[in-house]
N, C-alpha and C positions, 0 to 999 in steps of 0.2 A: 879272687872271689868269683861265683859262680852267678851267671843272672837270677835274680828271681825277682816276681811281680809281688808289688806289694798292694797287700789286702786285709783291710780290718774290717770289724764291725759297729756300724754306726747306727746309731737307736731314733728316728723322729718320734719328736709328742707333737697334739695338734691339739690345742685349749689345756694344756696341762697331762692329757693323758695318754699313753705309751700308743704308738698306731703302728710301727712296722723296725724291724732292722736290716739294715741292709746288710752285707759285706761287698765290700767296694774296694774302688780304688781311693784315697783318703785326697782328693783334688774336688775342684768345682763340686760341691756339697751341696752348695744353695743350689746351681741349678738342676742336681739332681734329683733335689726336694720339691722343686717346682714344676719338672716334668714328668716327676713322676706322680704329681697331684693332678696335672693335668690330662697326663693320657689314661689317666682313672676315671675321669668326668667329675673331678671331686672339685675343682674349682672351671668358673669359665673362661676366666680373663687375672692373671697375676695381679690386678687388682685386688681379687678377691679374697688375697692375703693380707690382712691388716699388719704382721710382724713375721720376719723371718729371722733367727741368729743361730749361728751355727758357733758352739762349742769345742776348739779343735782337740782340749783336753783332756773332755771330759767324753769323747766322739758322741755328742750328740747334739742334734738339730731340733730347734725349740720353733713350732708355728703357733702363730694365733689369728684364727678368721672366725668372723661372725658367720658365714657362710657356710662351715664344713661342722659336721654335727656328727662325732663318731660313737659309730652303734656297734653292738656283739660282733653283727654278720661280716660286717666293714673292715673292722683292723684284722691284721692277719696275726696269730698266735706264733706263728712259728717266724724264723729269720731266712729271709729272701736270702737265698745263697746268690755269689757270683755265675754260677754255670744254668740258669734255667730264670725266665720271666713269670709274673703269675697277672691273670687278666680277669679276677675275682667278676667284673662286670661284661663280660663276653658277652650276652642277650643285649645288653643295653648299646651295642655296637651292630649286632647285627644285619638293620635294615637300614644304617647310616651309609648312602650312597654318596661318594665323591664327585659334583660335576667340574670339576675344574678344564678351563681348557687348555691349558696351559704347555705349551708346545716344548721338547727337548731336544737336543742334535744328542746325538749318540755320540758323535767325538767327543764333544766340550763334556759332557757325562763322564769320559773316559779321561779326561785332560781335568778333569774337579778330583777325579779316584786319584790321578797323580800327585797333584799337590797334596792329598791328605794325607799320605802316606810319605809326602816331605815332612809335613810337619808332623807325624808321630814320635816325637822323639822319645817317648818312653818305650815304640816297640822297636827301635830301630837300636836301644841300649839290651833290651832284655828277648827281644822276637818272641813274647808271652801276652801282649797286650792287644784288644780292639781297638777300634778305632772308627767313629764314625764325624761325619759332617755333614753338611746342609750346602747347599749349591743353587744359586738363585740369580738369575743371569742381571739382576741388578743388585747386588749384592757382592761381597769381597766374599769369597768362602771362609766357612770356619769349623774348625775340628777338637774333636774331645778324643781321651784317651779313657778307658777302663777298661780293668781284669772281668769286666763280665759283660756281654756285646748287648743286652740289654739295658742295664746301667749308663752305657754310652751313648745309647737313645736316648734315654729318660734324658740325662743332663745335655745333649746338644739341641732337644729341644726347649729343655731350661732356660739353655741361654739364648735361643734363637726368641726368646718369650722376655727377658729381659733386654736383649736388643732390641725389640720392635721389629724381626725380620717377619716379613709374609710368607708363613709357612703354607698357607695356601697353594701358592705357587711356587712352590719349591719342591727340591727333592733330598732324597735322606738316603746318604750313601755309608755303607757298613762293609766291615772286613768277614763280619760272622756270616753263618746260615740267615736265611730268612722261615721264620719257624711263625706260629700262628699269633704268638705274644706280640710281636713285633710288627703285623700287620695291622693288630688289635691298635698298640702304639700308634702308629701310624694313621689310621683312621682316626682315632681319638684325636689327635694335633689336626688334620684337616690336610695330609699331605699327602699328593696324588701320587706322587711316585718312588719308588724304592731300589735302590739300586745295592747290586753288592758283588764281592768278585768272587762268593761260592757259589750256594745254589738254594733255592726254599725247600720247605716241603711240601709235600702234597695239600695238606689241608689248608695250609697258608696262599695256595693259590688258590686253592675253592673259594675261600675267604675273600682272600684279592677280588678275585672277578668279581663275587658277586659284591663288593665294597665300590667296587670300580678305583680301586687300585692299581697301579701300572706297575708290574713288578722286573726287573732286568737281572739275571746272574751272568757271571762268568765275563762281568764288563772288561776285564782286563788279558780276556782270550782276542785271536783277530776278527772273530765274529762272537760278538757276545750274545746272549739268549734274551730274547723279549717275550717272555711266556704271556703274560695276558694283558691286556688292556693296552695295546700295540698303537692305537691309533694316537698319544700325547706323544711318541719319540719318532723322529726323525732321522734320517742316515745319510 
């Protein structure tokens, strides 16, 4: 039998009524549903979910918060593919500076990208899947897998919001591009820096700087790229 990643489509309601579909990888749901509420600004604190249950039959995820009120402009109409992020609220990110001061060794950055890629075992069966973690030098690492490198944002910082990890101070390592959604992400969670072992794009570093984002590609070459915001990594 031939590899192939597997991908359905998963529907969230948020108070009863339809707000987005994904197509996903059908793994950690809940925290996909929770990071991706939050790097929307649509809740502040996972508190502010009063109910979360995730259907695995019926693929869908049922929220209820007093605090999330979905309008026209809000839910998206169409179904968020696996291959592209959407950042509906971009303007409402754009003058959100990150000061963190939060120091990285560029090895350990590089020795966090190793272990993630131990534990990917769905790409390491299929060589089709992403894969991202979070790396916090007081902290264990921990990694998510999905067919779409956004997706895999949204749920590791799900679950880094259901741990109680300080994403503040942490960093967010990815197998994908670093594209503008994902800076947008990024910002949104409150997390200084981005690592990945391709490359961004242009707008996503204009984004970065002026975010005060630290963005790093190509960590797993022997000199990897620190494009901007150079002064939190260390060598």
């Amino acid at each position: 039998m031939y590899p192939v990643c597997e991908e359905i489509n998963v529907t969230m309601f948020i108070n009863n009524t339809k707000f987005i579909t994904f197509m996903c990888t059908p793994d950690n749901l809940k925290e996909l549903a929770i990071g991706h509420l939050y790097t929307r600004n649509l809740i502040e604190d996972i508190d502010d979910i009063d109910s979360i249950r995730v259907c695995n039959s019926l693929k869908n995820i049922y929220i209820t918060s007093e605090f999330i009120s979905i309008e026209e402009d809000l839910s998206l109409s169409t179904v968020l593919s696996s291959s592209c992020g959407s950042s509906p609220d971009f303007n409402l990110k754009l003058n959100q500076v990150l000061e963190s001061q939060t120091s990285f060794d560029l090895k350990a950055l590089k020795n966090a990208t190793i272990e993630m890629f131990k534990l990917a075992v769905k790409h390491q069966e299929t060589g089709g899947m992403h894969s991202c973690a979070v790396y916090n030098a007081k902290k264990d690492i921990i990694a998510i897998e999905d067919v779409g490198r956004h997706n895999a944002v949204d749920k590791i910082i799900g679950a880094c919001l259901i741990k109680n990890y300080d994403l503040e101070n942490s960093a967010i390592i990815s197998t994908g591009r670093i594209s503008t959604d994902m800076v947008l992400k990024c910002t949104g969670a409150k997390v200084p820096v981005v690592v990945t072992r391709s490359i961004p794009t242009s707008s996503a570093l204009e984004l970065a700087k002026q975010n005060g984002v630290t963005v790093i590609g190509r960590i797993m070459a022997s000199e990897p790229i620190i494009y901007v915001n150079e002064d939190r990594i260390s060598k």
